[in-house]
C-alpha positions in Angstrom: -9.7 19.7 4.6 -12.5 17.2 4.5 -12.2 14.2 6.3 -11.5 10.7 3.6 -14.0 8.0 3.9 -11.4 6.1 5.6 -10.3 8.2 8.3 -14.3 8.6 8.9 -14.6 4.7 9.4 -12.1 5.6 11.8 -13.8 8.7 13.8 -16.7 5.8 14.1 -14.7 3.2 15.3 -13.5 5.6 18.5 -16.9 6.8 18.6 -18.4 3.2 19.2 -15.3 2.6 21.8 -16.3 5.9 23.3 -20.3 5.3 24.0 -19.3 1.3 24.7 -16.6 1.2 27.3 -18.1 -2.4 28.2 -15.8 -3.6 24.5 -13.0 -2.7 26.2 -13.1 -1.6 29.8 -12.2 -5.4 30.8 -9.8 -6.3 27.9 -6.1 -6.4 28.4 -4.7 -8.1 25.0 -5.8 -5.9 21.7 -5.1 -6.4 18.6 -6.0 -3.6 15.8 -5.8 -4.8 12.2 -5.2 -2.0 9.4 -4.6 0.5 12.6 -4.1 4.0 12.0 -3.6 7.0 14.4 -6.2 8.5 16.5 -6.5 10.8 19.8 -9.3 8.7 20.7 -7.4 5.8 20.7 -4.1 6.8 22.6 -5.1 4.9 25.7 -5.3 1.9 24.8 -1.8 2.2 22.9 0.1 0.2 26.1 -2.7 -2.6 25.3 -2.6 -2.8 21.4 -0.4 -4.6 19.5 -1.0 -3.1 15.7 -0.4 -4.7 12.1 -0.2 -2.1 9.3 1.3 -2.9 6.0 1.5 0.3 4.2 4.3 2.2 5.0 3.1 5.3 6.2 0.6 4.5 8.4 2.9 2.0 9.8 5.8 4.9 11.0 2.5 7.4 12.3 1.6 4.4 14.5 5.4 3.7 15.7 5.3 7.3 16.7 2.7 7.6 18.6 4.0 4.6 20.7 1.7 2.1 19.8 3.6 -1.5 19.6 3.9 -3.3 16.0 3.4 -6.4 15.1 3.6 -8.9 11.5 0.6 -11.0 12.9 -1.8 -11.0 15.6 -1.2 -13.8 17.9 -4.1 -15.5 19.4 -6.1 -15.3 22.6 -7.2 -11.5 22.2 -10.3 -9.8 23.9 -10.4 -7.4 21.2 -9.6 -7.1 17.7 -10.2 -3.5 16.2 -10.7 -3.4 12.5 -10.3 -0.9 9.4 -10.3 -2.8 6.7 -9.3 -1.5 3.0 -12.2 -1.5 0.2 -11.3 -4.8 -1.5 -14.0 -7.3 -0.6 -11.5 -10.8 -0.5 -9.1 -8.4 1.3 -12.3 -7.8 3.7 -12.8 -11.5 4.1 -9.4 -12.4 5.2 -9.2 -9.8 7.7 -12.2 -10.5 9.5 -10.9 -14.9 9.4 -7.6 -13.2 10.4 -9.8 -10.9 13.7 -12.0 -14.4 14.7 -8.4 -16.1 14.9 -7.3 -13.9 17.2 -10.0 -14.1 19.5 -10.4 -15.9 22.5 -14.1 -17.8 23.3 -15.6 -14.5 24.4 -13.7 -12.0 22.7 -15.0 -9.3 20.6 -14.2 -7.8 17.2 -15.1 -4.6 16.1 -15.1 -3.6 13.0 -15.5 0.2 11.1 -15.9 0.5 7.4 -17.9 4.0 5.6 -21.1 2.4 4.2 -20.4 3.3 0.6 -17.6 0.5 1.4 -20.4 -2.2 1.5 -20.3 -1.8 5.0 -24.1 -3.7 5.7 -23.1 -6.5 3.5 -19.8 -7.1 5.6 -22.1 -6.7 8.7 -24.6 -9.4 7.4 -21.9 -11.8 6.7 -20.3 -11.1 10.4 -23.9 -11.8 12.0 -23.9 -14.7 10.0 -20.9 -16.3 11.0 -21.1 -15.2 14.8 -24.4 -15.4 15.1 -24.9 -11.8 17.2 -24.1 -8.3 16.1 -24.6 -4.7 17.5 -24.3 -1.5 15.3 -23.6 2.4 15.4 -24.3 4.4 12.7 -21.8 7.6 12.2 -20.4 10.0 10.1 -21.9 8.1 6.9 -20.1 4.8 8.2 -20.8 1.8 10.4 -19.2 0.5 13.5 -20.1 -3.3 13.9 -19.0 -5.6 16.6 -19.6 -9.7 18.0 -18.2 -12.5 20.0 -16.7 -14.8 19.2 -18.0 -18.2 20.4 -17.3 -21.7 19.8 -20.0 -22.0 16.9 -18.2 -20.4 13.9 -18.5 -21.9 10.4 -15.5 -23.7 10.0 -16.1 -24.4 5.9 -16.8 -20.6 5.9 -13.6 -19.1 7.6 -11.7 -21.4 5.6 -12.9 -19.6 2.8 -12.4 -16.3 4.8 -9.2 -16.9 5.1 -7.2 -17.7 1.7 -10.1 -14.9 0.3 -6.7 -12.5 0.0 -4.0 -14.8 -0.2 -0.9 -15.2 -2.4 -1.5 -16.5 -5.5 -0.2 -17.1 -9.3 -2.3 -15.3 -11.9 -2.2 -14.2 -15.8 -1.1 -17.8 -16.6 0.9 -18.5 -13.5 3.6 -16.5 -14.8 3.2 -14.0 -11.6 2.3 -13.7 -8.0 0.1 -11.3 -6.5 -3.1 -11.2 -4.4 -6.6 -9.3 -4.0 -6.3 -6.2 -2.5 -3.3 -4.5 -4.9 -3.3 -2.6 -7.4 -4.8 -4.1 -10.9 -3.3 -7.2 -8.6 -4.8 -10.1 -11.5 -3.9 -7.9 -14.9 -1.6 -5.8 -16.2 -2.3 -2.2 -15.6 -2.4 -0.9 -19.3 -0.4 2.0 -18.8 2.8 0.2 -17.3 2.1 -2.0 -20.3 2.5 1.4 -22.4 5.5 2.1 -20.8 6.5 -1.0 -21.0 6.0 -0.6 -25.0 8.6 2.3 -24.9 10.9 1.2 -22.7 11.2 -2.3 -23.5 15.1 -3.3 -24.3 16.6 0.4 -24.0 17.5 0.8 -20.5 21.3 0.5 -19.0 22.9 0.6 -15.9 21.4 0.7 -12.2 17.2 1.2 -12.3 14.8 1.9 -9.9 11.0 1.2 -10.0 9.1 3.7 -7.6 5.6 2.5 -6.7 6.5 -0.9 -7.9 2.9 -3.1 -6.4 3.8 -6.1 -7.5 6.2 -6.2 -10.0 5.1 -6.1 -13.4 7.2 -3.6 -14.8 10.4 -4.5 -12.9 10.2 -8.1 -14.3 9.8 -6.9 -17.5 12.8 -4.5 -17.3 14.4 -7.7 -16.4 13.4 -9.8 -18.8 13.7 -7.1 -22.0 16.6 -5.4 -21.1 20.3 -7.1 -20.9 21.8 -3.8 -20.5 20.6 -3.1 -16.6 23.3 -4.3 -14.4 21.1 -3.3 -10.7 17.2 -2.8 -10.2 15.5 -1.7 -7.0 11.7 -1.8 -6.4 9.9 0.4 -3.9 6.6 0.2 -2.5 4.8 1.6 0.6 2.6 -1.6 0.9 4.2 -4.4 2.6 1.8 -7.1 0.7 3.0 -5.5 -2.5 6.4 -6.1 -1.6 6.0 -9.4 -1.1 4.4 -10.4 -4.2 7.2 -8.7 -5.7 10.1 -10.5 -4.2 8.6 -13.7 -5.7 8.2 -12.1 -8.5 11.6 -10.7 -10.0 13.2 -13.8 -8.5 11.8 -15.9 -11.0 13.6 -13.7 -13.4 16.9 -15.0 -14.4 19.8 -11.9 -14.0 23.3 -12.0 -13.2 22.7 -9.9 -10.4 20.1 -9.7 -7.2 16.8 -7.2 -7.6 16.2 -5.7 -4.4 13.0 -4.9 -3.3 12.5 -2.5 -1.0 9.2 -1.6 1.9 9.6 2.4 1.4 7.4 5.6 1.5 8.8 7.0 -2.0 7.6 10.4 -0.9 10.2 10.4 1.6 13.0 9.6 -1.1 15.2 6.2 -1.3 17.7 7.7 1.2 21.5 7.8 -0.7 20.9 5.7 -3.5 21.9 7.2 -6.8 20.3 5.1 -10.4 20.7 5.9 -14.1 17.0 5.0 -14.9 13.8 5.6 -12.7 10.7 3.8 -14.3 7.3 4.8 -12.1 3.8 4.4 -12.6 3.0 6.3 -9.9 -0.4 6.5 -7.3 -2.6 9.3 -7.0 -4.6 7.1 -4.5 -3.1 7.3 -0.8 -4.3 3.7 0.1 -7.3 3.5 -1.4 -8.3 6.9 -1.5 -7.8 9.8 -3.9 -4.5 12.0 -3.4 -3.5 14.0 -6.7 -0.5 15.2 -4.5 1.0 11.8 -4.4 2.8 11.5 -8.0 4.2 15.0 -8.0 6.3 13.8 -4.8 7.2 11.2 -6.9 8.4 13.2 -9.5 10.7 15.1 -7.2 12.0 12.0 -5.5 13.0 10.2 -8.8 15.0 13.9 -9.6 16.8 13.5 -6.4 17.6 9.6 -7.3 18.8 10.2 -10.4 22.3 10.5 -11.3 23.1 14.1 -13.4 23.1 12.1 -16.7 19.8 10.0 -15.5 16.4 9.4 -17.3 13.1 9.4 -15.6 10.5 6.9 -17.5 6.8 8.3 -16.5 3.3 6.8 -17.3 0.1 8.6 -15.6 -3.4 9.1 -16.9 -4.0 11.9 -19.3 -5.7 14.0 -17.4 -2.8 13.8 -14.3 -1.0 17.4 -15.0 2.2 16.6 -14.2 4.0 18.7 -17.0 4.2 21.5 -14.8 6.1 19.9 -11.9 8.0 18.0 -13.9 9.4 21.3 -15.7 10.2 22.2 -12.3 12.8 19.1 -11.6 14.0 18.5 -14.5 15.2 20.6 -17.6 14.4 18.2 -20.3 10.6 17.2 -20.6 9.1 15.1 -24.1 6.1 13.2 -24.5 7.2 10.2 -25.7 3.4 7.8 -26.4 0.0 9.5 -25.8 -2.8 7.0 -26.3 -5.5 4.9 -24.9 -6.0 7.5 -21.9 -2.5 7.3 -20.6 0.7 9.3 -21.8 4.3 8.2 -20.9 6.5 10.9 -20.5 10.5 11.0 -20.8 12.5 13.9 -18.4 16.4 14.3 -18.5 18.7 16.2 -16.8 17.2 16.1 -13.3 17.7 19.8 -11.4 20.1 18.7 -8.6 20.7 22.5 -8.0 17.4 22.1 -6.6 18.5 19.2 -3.6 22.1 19.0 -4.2 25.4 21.2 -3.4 29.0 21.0 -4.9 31.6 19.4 -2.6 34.9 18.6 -3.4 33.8 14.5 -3.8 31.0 15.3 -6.3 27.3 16.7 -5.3 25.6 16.4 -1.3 22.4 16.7 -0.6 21.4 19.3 0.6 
């Protein structure tokens, strides 16, 4: 299986460490920003202290040992870096690596060149005023140190480039880097269309970025007595929170920082609304929303309803048929469909028991 752009930023960032042992050979404090899992890398895991919002990435790192961390505190030799694709996102990261550093320190950071690598380059040479470069594996590894010159008007900038923020007429939080994070994605809004003031009892929103379509369950439907959001991106989650707490309900929405592939542990719901991913992080994974699909038939209770929206061209008919044994297409327009399944197959996960269905 070919390697994504991302994890080839990352094969160039160990490269770099491995044909430069002068960036780290003397540094005891590491920070890595964005980190994910490499052999290459296993070494300095007793040095590095690792922040990782999305989910997944988060538990590989815990795994391999390598200490966790919400925010890098200061004084660092080294910052490692593997930023996302989202320019502001970019930005803040690098304010967030600089911050970190101590008066000598080095960041280094690895992005794949279609990623605007060279123009993130130019604007770390401008700021710290020195750079050095390897070229690999279609990506660039960049690094400089930090000195006591850095343009403070500039960093400011840097710095609140990916923040919080209210957008679509201050009526909701969210930030650069997420998902259609300042507009409504028009296929929840679909969804929305259909769903809008029918749903009852307890919901759950898989994949639910920042919000949008669990404040508008809120807001549109009286009848829903318990919703839970789930997200594998912690910066989602936290626009989120904000979000459905501005909605007025009898009851507390819980929003939860979860890889949906893995399931939603013993929760049971009468709705599931998704819009699910096909991207894992940033990058293409078609896989994604069919393990989606089987993890809203397993939280579903035997009279549930699974809500679906997806591109047209996502085939998700076929797996769906698989995990549930009532499939319609409800809206079909504008290059999205929304899709309603019933009766969930718990034959498929679940076993009889004296007290109702187990999981298998």
């Amino acid at each position: 299986m070919p390697r994504t752009d991302s994890q080839r930023a990352l094969d160039t960032l160990v490269y770099a460490l491995e044909h430069h042992p002068e960036l780290f050979e003397n540094a005891q404090s590491i920070g890595f920003l964005r980190g994910q899992v490499h052999d290459g890398l296993m070494d300095l895991a007793d040095k590095a202290e690792c922040v990782q919002t999305y989910k997944p990435r988060h538990e590989d790192l815990v795994a391999a040992g390598f200490k966790m961390v919400d925010a890098l505190s200061a004084d660092r030799d080294l910052v490692l870096m593997l930023p996302e694709r989202q320019k502001e996102q970019v930005f803040s990261d690098m304010a967030c690596a600089l911050d970190a550093l101590k008066v000598g320190g080095r960041v280094l950071v690895s992005l794949h060149n279609d990623w605007g690598a060279r123009r993130f380059q130019d604007q770390l040479e401008a700021m710290a005023g020195n750079i050095e470069v390897v070229n690999k594996h279609h990506c660039r590894a960049f690094w400089a140190v930090k000195t006591g010159a850095l343009n403070e008007a500039a960093m400011s900038e840097w710095r609140t480039a990916a923040s919080l923020r209210r957008v679509l007429d201050d009526r909701f939080w969210s930030r650069p880097g997420l998902f259609s994070w300042n507009r409504v994605d028009e296929g929840s809004a679909l969804l929305m269309s259909a769903v809008r003031g029918e749903l009852k009892g307890k919901v759950a929103d898989l994949g639910c970025g920042w919000g949008y379509l669990s404040c508008e369950v809120l807001a549109s439907c009286p009848d829903v007595t318990a919703l839970d959001g789930f997200d594998a991106d912690m910066e989602a989650i936290e626009a989120a929170r904000r979000n459905v707490g501005n909605v007025m309900v009898p009851f507390r929405p819980k929003m939860h920082w979860q890889d949906v592939t893995k399931g939603v542990g013993d929760r049971l719901y009468d709705v599931v609304v998704t819009n699910p991913p096909f991207h894992e992080g940033r990058e293409p994974d078609p896989t994604l929303g069919t393990k989606f699909l089987t993890t809203a038939a397993r939280a579903l209770k035997p009279h549930g309803v699974l809500w679906l929206v997806a591109n047209q061209f996502l085939p998700y008919e076929a797996p769906l048929g698989e995990v549930f044994d009532q499939v319609e297409m409800v809206a079909n327009e504008a290059g999205f469909k929304v899709m309603r399944a019933a009766m969930p197959r718990h034959d498929l996960f679940f076993r009889p028991g004296k007290r109702g269905y187990r999981r298998f």
